[in-house]
N, CA, C and O atoms as CSV, one atom per row, in Angstrom:
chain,resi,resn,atom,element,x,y,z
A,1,UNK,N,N,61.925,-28.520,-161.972
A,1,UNK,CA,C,62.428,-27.974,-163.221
A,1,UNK,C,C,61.820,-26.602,-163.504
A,1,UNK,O,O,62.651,-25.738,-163.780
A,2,UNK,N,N,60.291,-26.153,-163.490
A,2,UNK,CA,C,59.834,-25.311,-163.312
A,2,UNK,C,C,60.168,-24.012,-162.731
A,2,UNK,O,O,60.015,-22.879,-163.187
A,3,UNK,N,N,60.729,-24.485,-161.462
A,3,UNK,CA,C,61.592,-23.309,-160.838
A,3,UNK,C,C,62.513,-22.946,-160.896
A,3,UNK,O,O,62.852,-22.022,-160.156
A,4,UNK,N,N,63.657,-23.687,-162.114
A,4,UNK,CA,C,65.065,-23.437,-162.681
A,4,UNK,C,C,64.735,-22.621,-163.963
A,4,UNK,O,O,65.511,-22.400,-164.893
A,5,UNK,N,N,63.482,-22.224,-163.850
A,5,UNK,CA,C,63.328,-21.661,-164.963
A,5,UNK,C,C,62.842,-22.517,-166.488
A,5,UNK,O,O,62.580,-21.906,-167.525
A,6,UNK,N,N,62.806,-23.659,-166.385
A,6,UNK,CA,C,62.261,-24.362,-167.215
A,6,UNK,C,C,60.577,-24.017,-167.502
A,6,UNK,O,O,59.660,-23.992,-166.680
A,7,UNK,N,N,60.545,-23.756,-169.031
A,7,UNK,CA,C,58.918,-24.039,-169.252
A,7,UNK,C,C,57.959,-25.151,-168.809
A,7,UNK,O,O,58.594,-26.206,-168.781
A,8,UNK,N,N,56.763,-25.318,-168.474
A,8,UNK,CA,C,55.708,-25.679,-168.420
A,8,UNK,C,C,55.626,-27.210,-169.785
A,8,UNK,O,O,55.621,-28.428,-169.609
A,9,UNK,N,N,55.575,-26.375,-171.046
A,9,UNK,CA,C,55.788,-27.153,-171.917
A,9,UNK,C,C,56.676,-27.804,-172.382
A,9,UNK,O,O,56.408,-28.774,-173.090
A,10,UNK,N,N,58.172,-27.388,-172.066
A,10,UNK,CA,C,59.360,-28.387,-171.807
A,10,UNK,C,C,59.181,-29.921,-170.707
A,10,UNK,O,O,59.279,-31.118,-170.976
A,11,UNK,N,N,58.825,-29.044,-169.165
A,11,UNK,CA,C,58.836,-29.984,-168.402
A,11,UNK,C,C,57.648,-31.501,-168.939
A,11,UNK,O,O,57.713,-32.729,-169.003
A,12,UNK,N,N,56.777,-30.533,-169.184
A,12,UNK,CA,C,55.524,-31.567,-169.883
A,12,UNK,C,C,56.358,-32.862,-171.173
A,12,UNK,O,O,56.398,-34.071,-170.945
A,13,UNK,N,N,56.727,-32.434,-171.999
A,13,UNK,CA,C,57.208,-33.038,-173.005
A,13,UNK,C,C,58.465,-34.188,-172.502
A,13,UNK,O,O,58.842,-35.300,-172.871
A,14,UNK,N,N,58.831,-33.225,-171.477
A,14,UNK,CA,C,60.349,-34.014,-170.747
A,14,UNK,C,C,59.789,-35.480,-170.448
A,14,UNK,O,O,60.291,-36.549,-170.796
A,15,UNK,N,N,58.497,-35.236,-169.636
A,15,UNK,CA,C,57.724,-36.202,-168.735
A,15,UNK,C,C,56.921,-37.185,-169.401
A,15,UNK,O,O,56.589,-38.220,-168.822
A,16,UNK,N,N,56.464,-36.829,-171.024
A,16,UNK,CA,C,55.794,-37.641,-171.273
A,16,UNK,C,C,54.830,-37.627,-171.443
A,16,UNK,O,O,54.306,-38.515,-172.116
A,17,UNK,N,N,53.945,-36.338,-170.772
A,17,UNK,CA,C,52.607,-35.804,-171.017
A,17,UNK,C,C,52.172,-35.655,-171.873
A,17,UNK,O,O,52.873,-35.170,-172.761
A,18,UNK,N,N,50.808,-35.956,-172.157
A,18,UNK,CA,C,50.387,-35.847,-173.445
A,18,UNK,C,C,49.323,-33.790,-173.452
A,18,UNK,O,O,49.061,-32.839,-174.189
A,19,UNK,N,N,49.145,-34.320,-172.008
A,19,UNK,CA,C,47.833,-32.883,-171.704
A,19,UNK,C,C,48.891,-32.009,-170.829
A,19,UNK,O,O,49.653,-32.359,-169.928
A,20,UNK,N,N,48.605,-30.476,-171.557
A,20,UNK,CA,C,49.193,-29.445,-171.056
A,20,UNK,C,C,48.612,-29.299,-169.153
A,20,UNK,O,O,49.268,-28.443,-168.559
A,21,UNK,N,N,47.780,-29.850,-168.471
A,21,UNK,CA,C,47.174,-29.707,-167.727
A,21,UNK,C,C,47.870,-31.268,-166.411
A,21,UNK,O,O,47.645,-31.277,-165.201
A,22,UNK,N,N,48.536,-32.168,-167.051
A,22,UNK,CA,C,49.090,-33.042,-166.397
A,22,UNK,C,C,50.181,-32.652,-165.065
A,22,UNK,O,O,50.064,-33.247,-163.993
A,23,UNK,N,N,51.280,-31.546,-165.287
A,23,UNK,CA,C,51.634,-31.630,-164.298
A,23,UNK,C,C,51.218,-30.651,-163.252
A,23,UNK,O,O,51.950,-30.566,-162.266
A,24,UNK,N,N,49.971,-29.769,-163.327
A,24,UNK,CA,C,48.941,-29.145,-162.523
A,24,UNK,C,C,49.548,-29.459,-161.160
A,24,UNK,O,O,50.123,-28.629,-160.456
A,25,UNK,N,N,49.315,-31.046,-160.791
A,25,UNK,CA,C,48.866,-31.984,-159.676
A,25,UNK,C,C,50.066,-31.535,-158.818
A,25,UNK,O,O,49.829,-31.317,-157.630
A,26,UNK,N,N,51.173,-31.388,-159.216
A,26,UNK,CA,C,52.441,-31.343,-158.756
A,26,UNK,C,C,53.494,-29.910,-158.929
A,26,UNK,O,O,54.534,-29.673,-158.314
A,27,UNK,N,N,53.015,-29.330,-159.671
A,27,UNK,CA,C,54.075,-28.080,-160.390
A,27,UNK,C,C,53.437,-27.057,-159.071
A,27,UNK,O,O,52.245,-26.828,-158.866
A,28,UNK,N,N,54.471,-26.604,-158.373
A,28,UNK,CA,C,54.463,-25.423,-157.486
A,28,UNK,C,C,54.589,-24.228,-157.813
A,28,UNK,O,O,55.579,-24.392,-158.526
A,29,UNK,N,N,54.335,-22.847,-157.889
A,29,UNK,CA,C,54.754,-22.313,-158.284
A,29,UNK,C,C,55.650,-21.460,-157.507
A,29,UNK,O,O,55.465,-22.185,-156.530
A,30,UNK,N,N,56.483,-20.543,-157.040
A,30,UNK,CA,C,57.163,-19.683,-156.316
A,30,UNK,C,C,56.467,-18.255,-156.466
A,30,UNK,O,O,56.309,-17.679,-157.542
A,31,UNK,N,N,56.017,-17.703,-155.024
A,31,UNK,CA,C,55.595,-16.360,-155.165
A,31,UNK,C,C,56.792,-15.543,-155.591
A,31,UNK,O,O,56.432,-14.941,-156.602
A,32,UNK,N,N,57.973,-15.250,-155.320
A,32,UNK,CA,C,59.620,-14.796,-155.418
A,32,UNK,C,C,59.810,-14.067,-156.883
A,32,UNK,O,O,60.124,-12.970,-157.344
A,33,UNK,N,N,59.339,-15.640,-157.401
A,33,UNK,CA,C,59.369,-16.155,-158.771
A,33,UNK,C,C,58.452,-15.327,-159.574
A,33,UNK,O,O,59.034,-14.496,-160.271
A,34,UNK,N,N,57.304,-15.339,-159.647
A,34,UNK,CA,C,56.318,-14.352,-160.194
A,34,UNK,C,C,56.338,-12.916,-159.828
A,34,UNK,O,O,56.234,-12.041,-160.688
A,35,UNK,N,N,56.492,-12.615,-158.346
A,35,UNK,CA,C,57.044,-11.297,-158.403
A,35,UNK,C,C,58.405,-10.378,-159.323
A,35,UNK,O,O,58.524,-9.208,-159.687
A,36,UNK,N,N,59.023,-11.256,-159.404
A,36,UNK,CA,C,60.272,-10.697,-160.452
A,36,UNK,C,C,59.742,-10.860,-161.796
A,36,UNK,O,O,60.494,-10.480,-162.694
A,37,UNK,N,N,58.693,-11.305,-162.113
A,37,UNK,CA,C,58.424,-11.062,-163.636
A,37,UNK,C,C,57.086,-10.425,-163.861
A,37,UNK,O,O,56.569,-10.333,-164.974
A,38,UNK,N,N,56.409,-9.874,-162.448
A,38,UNK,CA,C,55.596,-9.316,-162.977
A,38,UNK,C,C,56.156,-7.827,-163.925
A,38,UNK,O,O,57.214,-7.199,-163.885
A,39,UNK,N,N,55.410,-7.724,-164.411
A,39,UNK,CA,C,55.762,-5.800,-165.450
A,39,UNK,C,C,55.026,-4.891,-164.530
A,39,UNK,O,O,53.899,-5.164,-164.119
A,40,UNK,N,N,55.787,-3.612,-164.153
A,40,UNK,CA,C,55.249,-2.657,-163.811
A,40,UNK,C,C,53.791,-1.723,-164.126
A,40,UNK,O,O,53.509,-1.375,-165.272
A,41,UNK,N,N,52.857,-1.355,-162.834
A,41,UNK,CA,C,51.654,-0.998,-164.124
A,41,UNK,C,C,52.107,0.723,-164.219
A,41,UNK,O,O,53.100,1.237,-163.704
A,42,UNK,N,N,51.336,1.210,-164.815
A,42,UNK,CA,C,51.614,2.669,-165.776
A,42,UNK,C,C,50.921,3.641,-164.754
A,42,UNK,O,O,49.842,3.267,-164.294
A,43,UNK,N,N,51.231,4.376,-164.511
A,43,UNK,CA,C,50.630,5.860,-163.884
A,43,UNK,C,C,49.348,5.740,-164.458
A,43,UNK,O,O,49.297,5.568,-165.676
A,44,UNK,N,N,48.158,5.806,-163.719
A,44,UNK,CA,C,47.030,5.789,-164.346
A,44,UNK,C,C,46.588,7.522,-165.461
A,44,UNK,O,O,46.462,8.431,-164.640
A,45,UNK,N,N,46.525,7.676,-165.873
A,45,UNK,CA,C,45.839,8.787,-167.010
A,45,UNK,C,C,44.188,8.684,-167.181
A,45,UNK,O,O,43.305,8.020,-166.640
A,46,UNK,N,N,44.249,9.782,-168.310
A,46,UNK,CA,C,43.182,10.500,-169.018
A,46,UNK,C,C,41.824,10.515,-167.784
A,46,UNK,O,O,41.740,11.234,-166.788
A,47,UNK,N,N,40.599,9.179,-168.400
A,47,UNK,CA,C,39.765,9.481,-167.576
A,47,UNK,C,C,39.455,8.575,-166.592
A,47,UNK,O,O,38.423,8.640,-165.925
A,48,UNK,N,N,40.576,7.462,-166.431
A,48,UNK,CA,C,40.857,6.692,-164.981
A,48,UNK,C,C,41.830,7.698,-163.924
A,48,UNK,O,O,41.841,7.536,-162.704
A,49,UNK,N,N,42.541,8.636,-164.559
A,49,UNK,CA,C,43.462,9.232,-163.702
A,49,UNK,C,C,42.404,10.018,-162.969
A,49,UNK,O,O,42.044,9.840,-161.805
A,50,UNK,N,N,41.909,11.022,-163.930
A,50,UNK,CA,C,40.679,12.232,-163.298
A,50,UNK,C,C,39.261,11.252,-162.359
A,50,UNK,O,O,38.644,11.959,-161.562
A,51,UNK,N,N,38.879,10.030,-162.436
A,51,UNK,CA,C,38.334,9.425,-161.904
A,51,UNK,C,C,38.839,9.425,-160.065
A,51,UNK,O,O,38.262,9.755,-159.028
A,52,UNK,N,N,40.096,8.909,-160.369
A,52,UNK,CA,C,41.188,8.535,-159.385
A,52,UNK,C,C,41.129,9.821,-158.384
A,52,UNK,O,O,41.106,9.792,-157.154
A,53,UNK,N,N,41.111,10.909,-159.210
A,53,UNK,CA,C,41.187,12.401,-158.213
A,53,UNK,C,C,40.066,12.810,-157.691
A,53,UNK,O,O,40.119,13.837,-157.014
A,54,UNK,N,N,38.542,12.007,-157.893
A,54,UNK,CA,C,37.248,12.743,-157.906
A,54,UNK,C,C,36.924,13.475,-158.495
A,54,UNK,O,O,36.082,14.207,-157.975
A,55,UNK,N,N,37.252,13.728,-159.640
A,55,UNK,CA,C,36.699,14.131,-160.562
A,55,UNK,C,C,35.337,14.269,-161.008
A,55,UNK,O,O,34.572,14.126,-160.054
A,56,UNK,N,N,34.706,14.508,-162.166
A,56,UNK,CA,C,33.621,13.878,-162.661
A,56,UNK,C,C,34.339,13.472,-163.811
A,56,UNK,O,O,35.412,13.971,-164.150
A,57,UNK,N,N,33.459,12.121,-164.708
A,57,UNK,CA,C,33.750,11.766,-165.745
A,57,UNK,C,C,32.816,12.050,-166.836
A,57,UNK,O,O,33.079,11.689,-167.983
């Protein structure tokens, strides 16, 4: 269910669980899956960017 896109806390509730931590044992996750929702990170700036170039800080 998890991987149809179902929540964590749906599937839990579906099942009967009482502890958010119950279907741990069994819930897979998909690398695929997390790659498409990671968020892009930002051009680094200010004084991580000038760090980044050798700078001094």
């Amino acid at each position: 269910m998890v991987n149809d896109g179902i929540s964590y806390e749906t599937v839990r509730k579906v099942l009967g669980h009482d502890s958010p931590n119950a279907i741990r044992h069994y819930a897979r996750l998909d690398i695929q899956m997390l790659r498409n929702c990671a968020l892009a990170c930002p051009a680094p700036s200010g004084t991580l960017h000038q760090f980044l170039k050798g700078g001094r800080i």
